[in-house]
C-alpha positions in Angstrom: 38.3 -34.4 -1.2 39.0 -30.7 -1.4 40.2 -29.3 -5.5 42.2 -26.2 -5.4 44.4 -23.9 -7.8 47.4 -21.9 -6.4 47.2 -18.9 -9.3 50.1 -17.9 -7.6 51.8 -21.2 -9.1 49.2 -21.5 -12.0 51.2 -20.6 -15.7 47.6 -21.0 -17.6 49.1 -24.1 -19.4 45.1 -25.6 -18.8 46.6 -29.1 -19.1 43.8 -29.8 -15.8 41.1 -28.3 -18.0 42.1 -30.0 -20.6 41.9 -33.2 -18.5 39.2 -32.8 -16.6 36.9 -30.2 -18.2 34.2 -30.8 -15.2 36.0 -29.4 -12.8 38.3 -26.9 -14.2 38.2 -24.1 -16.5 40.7 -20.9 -17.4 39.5 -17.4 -16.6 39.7 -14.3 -18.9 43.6 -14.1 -18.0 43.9 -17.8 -19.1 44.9 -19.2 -15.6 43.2 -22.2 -14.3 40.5 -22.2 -11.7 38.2 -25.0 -10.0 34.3 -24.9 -11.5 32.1 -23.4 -9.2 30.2 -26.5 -6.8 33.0 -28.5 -8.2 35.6 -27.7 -4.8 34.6 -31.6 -4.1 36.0 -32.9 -7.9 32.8 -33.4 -8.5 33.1 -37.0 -8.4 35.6 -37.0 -11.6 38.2 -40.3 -11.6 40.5 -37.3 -13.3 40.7 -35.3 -11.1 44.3 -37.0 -9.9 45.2 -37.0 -13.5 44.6 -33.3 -13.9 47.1 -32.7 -10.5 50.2 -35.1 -12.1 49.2 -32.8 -15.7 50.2 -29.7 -14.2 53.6 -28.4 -15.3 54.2 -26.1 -12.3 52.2 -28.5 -9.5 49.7 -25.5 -8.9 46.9 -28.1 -8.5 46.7 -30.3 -5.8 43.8 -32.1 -3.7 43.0 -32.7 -0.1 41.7 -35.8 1.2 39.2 -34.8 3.9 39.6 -36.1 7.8 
């Protein structure tokens, strides 16, 4: 699995941070970006949870192969 943030999408509601604080965080600006070593979710069950949060569907993740 492959995390990622679009900040071109990303509105800095943090609702992924909010739900899955071991992977995400907001910058200085308040938008949402993945932890660093975290790109694999980390093995967080949120992770999919912290996708559906997102008002503007900036998150999203990649199922490898």
């Amino acid at each position: 699995m492959r995390v990622q943030v679009d900040r071109d999408r990303c509105m800095g509601a943090g609702m992924c941070a909010l739900t899955a604080p071991g992977v995400f965080t907001q910058d200085d600006d308040g938008l949402s970006e993945v932890l660093p070593g975290r790109a694999d979710g980390g093995g967080d069950p949120l992770v999919r949870e912290a996708v559906r949060a997102c008002p503007v569907g900036a998150v999203r993740v990649e199922e490898a192969g």
